[in-house]
N, C-alpha and C positions, 0 to 999 in steps of 0.2 A: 745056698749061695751059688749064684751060676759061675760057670768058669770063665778063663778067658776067652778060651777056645768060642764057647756058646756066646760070648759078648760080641765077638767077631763078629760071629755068622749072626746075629740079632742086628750088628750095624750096618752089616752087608744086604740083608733083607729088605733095610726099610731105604737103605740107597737104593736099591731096583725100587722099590715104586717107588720113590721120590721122582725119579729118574722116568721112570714109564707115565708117572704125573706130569710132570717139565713137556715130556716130549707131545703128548696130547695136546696140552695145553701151547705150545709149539707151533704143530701140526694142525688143530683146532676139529682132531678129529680121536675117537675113542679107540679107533683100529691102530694097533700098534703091533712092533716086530720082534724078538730076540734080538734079532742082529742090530737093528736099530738102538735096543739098549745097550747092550752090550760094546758097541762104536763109542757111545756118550761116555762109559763108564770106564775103558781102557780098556777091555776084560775081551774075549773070544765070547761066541755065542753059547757054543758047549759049556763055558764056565757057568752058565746062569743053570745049567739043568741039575748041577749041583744044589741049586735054592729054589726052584720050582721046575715041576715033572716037564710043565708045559707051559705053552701062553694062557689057555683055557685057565690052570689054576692059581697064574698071576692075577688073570682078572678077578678072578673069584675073592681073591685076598683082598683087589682095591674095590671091588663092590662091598665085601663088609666092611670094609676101614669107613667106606664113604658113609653107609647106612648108622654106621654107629657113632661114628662124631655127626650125624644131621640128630641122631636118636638122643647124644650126649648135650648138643648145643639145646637144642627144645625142650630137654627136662628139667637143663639147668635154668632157663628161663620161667618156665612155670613155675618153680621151685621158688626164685626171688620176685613173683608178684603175690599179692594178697591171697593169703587161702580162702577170704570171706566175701573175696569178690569174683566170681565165679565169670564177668563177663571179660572181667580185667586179666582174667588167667586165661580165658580162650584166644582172647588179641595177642598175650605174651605168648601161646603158642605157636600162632598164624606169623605172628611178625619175626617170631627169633626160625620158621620156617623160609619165611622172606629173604630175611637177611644171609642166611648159610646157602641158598641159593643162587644169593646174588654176589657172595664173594667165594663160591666155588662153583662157574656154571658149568668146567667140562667134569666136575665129579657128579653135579646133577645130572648131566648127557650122559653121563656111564650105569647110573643108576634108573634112569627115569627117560633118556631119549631112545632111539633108536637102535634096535639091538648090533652088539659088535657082530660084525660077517662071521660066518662059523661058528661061533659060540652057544655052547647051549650050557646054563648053569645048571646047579645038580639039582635033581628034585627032593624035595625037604632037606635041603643041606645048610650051610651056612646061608647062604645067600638068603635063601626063604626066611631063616629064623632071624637075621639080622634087618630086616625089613619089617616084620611083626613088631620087633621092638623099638624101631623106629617110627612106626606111627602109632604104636600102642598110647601114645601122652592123646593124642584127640579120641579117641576110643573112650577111656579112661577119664576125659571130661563128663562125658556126655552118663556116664556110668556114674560119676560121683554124681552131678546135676538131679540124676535119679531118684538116688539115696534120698538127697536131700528134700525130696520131694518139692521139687524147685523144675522139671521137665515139664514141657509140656506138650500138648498134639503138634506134630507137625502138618506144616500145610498142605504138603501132599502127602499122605496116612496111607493109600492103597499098594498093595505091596504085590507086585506078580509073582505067580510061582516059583516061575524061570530062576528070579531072585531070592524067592525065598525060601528054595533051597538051600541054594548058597548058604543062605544068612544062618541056618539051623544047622548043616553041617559046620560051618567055624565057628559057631556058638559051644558048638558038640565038643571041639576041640580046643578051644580056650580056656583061660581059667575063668572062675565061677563070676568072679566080677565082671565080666562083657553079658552073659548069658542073664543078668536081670534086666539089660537092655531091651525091649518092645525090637519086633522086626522092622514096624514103621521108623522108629528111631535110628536104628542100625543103615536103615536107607539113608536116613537124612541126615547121617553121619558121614554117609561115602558123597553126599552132594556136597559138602561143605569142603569134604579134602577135593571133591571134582572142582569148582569152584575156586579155591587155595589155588592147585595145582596150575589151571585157566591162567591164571593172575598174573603167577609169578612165573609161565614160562612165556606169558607174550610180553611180560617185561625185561626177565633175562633176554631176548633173541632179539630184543630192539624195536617192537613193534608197537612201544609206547613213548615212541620218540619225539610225537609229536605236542606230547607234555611238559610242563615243566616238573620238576624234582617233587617241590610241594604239590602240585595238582596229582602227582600219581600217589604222593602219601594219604590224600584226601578220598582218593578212589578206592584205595588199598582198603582202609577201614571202613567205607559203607560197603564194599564190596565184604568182608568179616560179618559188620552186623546185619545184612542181608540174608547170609548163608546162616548167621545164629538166628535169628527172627523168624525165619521158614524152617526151620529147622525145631522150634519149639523149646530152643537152650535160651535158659533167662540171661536177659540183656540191661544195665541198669541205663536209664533216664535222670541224668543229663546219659549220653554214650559216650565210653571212652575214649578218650583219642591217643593218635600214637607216640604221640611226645609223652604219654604216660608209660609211655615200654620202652622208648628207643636204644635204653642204657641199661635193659635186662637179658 
């Protein structure tokens, strides 16, 4: 049982980044201050070094918060579509993707835009590992697909070195489940998150403004079974559509 004392400092912790989130979100920009938090929250700046060493390992904290609730919203989503419908579970990933990006876009800029000035995260540290598990749910499709003997070639199959090093070194280093993946497929798995990723930041940033609501949910999922299609991940006929997820 935690104490009081520990309840404090656990309420006090998640005020600073609530608080360093507010002010972002604010400010519409990911570089943030001590002093600036610390103003917001009544507190001196020095009082914060008592909760974090530094700014560097504030952000580190809201970089894994953010990775693990995108990681937590997208499995819980795959989790409530069909296990037997395998194209039905790749759009509840891409869309419950969609949707955590579109109702947290400066946690996505913290994660995935422009790095903060100064900042360099730790190598293999939390940051790293909470990112693997966050996109480990598409990985993990495309690996069950396998199993089932349900994959198949993708369109572009030729794999350069350059890459496919890569691909055999973090094959090397994952668990055994990624590593029956084919390299071609392991590409055609990073085109589909390259693709996703496309999507959903030129719609977060406004540059689908020229759409209406429904036309961009229309584009959303040919743009899905495009990237499953080339990709050589079975897709069922009729295609799903997204009013089949929108509430997963």
């Amino acid at each position: 049982m935690t104490t009081r004392r520990e309840r404090a400092r656990a309420a006090t912790i998640d005020e600073i980044k609530e608080t360093a989130l507010s002010l972002m979100r604010e400010h519409g920009s990911t570089d943030i201050r001590f002093s600036d938090i610390a103003r917001s929250m009544g507190m001196t700046a020095p009082a914060l070094y008592r909760y974090f060493a530094d700014r560097d390992e504030l952000l580190t904290a809201l970089i894994v918060d953010a990775f693990d609730d995108l990681g937590t919203t997208v499995a819980e989503s795959r989790a409530r579509a069909s296990a037997d419908d395998l194209s039905g579970s790749f759009l509840a990933v891409a869309s419950a993707y969609r949707r955590w990006v579109n109702q947290e876009p400066q946690r996505f800029a913290l994660i995935f835009g422009m790095p903060v000035p100064g900042y360099v995260a730790p190598d293999e540290g939390p940051t790293t590992e909470a990112a693997r598990r966050a996109m480990a749910q598409l990985e993990s499709l495309f690996a069950e697909a396998a199993a089932r003997g349900m994959l198949g070639r993708p369109t572009i199959h030729e794999v350069d070195d350059a890459l496919l090093g890569c691909i055999i070194a973090k094959q090397a280093a994952s668990e055994p489940a990624e590593a029956t993946v084919p390299a071609e497929t392991f590409q055609a798995c990073l085109h589909c998150w390259s693709a996703l990723h496309g999507f959903v930041s030129l719609e977060t940033y406004g540059h689908f403004g020229f759409l209406t609501p429904e036309a961009r949910d229309a584009l959303f999922v040919s743009t899905v079974r495009l990237a499953a299609l080339s990709s050589g991940f079975p897709w069922s006929d009729p295609a799903p559509t997204l009013s089949m997820v929108t509430n997963t």
